[in-house]
ROSE-4610 file (N, C-alpha, C; in Angstrom, 1 decimal, always signed):
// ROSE-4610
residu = [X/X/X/X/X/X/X/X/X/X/X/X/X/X/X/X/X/X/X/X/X/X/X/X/X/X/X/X/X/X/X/X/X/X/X/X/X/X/X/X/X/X/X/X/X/X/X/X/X/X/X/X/X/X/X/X/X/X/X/X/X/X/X/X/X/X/X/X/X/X/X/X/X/X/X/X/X/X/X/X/X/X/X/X/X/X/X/X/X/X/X/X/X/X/X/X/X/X/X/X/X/X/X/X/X/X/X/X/X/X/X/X/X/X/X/X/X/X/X/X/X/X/X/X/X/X/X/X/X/X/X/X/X/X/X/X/X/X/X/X/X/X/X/X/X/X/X/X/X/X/X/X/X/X/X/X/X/X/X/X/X/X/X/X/X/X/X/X/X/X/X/X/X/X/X/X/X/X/X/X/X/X/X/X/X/X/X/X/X/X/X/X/X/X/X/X/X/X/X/X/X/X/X/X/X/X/X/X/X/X/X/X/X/X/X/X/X/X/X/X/X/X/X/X/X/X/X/X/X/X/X/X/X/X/X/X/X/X/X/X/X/X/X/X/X/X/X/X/X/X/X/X/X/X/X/X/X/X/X/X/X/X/X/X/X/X/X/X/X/X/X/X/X/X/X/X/X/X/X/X/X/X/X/X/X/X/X/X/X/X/X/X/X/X/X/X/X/X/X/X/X/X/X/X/X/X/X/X/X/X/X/X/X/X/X/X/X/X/X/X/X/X/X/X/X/X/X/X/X/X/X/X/X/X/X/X/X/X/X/X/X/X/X/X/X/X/X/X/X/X/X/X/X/X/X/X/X/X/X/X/X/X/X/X/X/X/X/X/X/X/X/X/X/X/X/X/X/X/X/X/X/X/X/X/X/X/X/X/X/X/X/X/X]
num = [1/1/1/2/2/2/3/3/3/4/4/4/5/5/5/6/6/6/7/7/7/8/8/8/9/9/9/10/10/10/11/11/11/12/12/12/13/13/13/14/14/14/15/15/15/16/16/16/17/17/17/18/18/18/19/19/19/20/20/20/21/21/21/22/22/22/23/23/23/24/24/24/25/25/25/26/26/26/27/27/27/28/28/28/29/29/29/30/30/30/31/31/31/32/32/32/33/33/33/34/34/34/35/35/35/36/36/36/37/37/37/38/38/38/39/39/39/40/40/40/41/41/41/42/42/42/43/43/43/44/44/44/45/45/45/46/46/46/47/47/47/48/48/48/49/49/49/50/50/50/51/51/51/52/52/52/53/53/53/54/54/54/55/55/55/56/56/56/57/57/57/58/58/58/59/59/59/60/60/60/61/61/61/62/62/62/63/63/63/64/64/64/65/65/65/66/66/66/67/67/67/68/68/68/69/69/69/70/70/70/71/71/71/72/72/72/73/73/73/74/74/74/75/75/75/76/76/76/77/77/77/78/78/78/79/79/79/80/80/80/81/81/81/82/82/82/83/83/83/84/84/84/85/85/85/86/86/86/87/87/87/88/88/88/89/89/89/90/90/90/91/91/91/92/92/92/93/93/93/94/94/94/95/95/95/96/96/96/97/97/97/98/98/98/99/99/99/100/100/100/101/101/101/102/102/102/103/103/103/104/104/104/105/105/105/106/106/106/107/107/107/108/108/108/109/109/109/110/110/110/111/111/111/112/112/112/113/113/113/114/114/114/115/115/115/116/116/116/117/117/117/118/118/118/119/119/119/120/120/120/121/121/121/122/122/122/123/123/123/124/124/124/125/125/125/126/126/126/127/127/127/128/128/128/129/129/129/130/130/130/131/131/131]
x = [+6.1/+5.9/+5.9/+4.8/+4.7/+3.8/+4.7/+3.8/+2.6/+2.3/+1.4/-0.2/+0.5/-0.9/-1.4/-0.1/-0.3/-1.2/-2.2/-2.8/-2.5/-2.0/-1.3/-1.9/-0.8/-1.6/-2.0/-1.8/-2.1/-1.4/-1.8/-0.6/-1.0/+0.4/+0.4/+1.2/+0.9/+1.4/+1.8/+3.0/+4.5/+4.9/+4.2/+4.2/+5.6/+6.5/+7.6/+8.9/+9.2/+10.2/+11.6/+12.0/+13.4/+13.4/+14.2/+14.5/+15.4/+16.0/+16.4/+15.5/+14.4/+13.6/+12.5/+12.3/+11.0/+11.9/+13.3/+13.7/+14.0/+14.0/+13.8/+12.5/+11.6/+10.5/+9.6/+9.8/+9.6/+10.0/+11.7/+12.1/+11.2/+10.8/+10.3/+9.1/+8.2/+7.2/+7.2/+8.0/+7.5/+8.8/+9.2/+9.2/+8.4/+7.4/+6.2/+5.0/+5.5/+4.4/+3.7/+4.0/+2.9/+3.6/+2.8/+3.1/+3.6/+4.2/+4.1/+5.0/+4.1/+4.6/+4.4/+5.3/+6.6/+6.5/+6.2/+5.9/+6.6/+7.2/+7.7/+7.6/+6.8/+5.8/+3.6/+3.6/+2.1/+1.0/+2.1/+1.1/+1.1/+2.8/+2.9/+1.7/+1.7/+0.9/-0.9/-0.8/-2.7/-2.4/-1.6/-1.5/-1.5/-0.7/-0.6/-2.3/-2.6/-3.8/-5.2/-5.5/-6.0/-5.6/-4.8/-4.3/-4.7/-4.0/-4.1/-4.2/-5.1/-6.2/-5.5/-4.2/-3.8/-5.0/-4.1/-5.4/-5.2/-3.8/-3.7/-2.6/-2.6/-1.5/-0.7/+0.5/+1.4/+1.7/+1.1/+1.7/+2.3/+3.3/+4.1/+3.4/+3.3/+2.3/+3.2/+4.6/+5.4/+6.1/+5.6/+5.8/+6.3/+6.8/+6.7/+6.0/+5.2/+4.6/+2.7/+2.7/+1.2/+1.5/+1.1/+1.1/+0.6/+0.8/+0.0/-1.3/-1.5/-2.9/-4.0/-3.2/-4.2/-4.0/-2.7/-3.3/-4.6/-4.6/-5.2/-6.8/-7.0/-8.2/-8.7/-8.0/-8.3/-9.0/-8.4/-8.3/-9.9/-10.3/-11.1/-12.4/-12.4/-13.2/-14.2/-13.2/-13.8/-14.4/-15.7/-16.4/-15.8/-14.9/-14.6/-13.5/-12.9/-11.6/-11.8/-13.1/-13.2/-12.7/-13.2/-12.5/-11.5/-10.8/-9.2/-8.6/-8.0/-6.9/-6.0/-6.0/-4.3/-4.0/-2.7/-1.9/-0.8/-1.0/+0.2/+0.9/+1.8/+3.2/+4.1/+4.2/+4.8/+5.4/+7.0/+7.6/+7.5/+6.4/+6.3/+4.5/+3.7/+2.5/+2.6/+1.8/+0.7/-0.7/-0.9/-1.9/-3.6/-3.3/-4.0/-4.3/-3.0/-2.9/-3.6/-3.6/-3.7/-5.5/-5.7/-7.5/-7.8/-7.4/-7.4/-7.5/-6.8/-6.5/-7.7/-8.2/-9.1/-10.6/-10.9/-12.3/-12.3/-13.2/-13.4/-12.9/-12.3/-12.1/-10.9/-10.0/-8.2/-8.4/-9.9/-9.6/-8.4/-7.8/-6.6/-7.2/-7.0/-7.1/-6.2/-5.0/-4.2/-3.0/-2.0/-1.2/-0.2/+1.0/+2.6/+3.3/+4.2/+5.0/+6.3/+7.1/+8.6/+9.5/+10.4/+10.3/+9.5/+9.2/+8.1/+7.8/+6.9/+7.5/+6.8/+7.5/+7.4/+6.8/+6.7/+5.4/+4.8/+4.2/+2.7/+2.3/+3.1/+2.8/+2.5/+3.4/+2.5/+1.4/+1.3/+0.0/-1.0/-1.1/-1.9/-2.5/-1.8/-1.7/-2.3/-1.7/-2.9/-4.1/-4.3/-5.8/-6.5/-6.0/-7.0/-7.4/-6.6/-7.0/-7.8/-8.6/-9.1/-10.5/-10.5/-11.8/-11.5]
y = [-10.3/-10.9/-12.4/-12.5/-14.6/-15.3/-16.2/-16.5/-17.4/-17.8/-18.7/-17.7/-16.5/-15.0/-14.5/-15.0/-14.5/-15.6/-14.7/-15.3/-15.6/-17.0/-18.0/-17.4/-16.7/-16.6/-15.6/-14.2/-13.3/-12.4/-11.1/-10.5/-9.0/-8.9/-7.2/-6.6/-5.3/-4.5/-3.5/-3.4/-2.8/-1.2/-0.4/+0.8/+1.9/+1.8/+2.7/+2.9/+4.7/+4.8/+4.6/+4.7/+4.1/+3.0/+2.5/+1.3/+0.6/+0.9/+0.3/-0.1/+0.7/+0.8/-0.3/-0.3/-1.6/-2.8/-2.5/-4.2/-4.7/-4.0/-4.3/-5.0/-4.0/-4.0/-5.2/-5.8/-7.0/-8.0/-7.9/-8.7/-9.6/-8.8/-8.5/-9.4/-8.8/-9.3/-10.4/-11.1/-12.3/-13.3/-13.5/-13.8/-14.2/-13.1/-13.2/-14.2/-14.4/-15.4/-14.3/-13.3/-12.9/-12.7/-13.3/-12.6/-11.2/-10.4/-9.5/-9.0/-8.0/-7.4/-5.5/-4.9/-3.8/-2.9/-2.1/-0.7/+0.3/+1.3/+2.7/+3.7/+3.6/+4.9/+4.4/+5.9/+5.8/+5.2/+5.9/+4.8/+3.4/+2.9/+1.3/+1.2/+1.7/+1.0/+0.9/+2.0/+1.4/+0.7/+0.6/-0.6/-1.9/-2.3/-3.3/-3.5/-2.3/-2.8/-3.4/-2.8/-3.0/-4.3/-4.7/-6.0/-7.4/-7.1/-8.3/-7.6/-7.4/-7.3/-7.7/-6.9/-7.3/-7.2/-8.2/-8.3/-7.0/-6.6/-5.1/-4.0/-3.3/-2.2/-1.4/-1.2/-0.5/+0.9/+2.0/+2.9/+3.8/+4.3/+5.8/+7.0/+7.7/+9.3/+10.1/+9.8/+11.0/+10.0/+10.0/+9.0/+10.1/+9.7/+10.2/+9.6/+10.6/+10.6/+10.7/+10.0/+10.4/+10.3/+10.9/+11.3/+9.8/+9.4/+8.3/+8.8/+10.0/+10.4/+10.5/+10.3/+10.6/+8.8/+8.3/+6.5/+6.5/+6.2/+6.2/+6.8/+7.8/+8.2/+7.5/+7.2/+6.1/+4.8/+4.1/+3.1/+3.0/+4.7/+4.7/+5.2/+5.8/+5.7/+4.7/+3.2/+2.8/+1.8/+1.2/+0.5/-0.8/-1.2/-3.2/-2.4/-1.8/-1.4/-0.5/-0.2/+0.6/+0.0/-1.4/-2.2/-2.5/-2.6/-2.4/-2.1/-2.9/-2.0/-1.3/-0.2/+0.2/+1.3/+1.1/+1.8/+2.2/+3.6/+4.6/+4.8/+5.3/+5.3/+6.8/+7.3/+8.7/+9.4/+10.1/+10.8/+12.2/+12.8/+14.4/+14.0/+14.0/+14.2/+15.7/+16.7/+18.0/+17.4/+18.6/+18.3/+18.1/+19.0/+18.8/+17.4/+16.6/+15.5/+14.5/+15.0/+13.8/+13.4/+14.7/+14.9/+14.5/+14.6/+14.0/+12.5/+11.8/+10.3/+9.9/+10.7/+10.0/+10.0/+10.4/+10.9/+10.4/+9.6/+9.6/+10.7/+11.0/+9.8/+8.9/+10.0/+9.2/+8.5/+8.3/+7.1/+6.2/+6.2/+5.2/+4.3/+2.9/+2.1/+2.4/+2.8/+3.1/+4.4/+5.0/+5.9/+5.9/+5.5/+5.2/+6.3/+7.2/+7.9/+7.3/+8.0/+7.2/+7.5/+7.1/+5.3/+4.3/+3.6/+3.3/+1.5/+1.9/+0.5/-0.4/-1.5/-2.3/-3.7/-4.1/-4.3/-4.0/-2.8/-2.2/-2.2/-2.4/-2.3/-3.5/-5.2/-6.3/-6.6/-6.1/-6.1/-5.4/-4.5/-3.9/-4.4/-4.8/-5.4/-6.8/-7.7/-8.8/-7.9/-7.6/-7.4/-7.0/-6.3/-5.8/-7.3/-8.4/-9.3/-9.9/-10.0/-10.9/-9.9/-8.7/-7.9/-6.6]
z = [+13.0/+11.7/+11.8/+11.1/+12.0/+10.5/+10.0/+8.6/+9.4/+10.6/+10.8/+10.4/+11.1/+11.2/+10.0/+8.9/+7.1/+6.5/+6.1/+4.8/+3.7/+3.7/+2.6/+1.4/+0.4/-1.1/-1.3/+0.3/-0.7/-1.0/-2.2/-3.0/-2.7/-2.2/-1.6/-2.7/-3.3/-4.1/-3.8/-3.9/-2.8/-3.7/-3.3/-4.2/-4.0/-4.3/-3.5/-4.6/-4.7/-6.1/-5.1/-3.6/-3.7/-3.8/-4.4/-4.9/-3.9/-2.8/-1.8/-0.8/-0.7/+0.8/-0.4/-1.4/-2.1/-1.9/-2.3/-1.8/-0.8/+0.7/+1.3/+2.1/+1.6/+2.4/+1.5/+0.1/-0.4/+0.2/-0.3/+1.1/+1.8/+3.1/+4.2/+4.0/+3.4/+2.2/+2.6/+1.3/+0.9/+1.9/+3.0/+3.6/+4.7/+4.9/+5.9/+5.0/+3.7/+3.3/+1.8/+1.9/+1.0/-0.7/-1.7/-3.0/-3.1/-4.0/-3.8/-5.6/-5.7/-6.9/-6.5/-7.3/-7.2/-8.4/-8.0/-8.8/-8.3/-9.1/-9.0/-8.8/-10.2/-10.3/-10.2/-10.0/-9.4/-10.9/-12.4/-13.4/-13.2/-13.4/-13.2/-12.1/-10.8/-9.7/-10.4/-10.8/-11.5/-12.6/-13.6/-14.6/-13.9/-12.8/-11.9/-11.1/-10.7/-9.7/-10.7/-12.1/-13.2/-13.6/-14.3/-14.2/-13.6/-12.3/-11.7/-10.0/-9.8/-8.6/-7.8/-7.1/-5.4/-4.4/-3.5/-2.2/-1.1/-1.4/-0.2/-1.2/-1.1/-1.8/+0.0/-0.7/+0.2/-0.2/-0.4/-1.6/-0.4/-1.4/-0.7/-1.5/-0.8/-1.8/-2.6/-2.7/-3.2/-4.2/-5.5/-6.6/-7.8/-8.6/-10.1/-10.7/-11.8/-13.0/-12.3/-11.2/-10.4/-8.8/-8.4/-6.7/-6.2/-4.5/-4.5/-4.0/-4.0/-4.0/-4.8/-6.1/-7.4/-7.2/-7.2/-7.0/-6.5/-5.2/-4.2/-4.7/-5.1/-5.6/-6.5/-7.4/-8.7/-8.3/-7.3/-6.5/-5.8/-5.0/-4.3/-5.4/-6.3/-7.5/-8.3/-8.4/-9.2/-8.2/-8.8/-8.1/-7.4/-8.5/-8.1/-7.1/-7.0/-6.0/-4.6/-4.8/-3.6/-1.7/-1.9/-0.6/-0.6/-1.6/-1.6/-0.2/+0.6/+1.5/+1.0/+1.2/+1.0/+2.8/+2.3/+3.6/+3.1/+3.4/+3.2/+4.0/+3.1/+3.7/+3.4/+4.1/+3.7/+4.7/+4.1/+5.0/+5.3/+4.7/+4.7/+4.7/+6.1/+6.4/+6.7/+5.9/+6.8/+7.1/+8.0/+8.0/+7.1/+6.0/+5.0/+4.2/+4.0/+3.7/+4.5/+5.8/+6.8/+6.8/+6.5/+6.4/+5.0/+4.1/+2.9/+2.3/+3.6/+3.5/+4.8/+5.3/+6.2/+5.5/+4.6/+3.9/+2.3/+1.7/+0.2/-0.3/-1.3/-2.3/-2.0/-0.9/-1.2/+0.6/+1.2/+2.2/+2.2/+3.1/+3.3/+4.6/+4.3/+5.8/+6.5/+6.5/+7.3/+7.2/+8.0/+7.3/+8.2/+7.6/+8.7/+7.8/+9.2/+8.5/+8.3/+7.6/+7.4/+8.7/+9.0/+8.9/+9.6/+8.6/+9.4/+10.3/+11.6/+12.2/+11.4/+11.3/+10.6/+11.0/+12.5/+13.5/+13.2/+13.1/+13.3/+11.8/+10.7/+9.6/+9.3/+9.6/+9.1/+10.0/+11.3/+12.1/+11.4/+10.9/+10.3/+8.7/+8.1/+7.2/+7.1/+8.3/+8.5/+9.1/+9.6/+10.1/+8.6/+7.9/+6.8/+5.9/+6.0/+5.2/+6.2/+7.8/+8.3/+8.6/+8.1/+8.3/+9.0]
């Protein structure tokens, strides 16, 4: 994690219902340099992405009130959001899921299981903001 590698200014939207592991991993966040706004549930997260257009999303797939799969579909649905990065995050991958996040509609740029390294996650993370 190296703020010189972070793209000054941009705003990651930190999708996660424990509320220990989001304030951590905000924390984490905006330490590394990046804005970052905090959802619970999988409505708040499309009220937030509608809103005010983060530059990457962090979602976890196992949300109340919407899956982050039905996020994530919403996300990959509408036209201005389709480039959207997001990277999921989840502690119960099958395999069905895993094929599901590799293909339209619920494409994920990325998919870390829990716990997840956290290297590989702001590496990943910058690279989606530099192409």
């Amino acid at each position: 994690m190296s703020i010189a590698t972070t793209p000054i200014g941009k705003t990651v939207l930190l999708v996660e219902d424990d509320v220990w592991l989001r304030h951590i991993m905000a924390e984490l966040l905006a330490d590394d340099g990046y804005q970052v706004q905090e959802a619970a549930t999988g409505t708040q997260a499309l009220a937030l992405v509608e809103q005010q257009t983060p530059d990457a999303v962090l979602l976890d797939l196992n949300l109340p009130e919407l899956s982050g799969l039905d996020v994530l579909h919403e996300i990959r649905t509408g036209k201005q959001l389709l480039n959207l990065p997001v990277l999921v995050m989840s502690g119960s991958l099958d395999g069905e899921t895993r094929q599901r996040l590799s293909r339209l509609p619920e494409r994920a740029d990325e998919v870390f299981e829990k716990p997840v390294d956290g290297g590989r996650l702001f590496e990943r993370l910058e690279q989606a903001f530099v192409g």
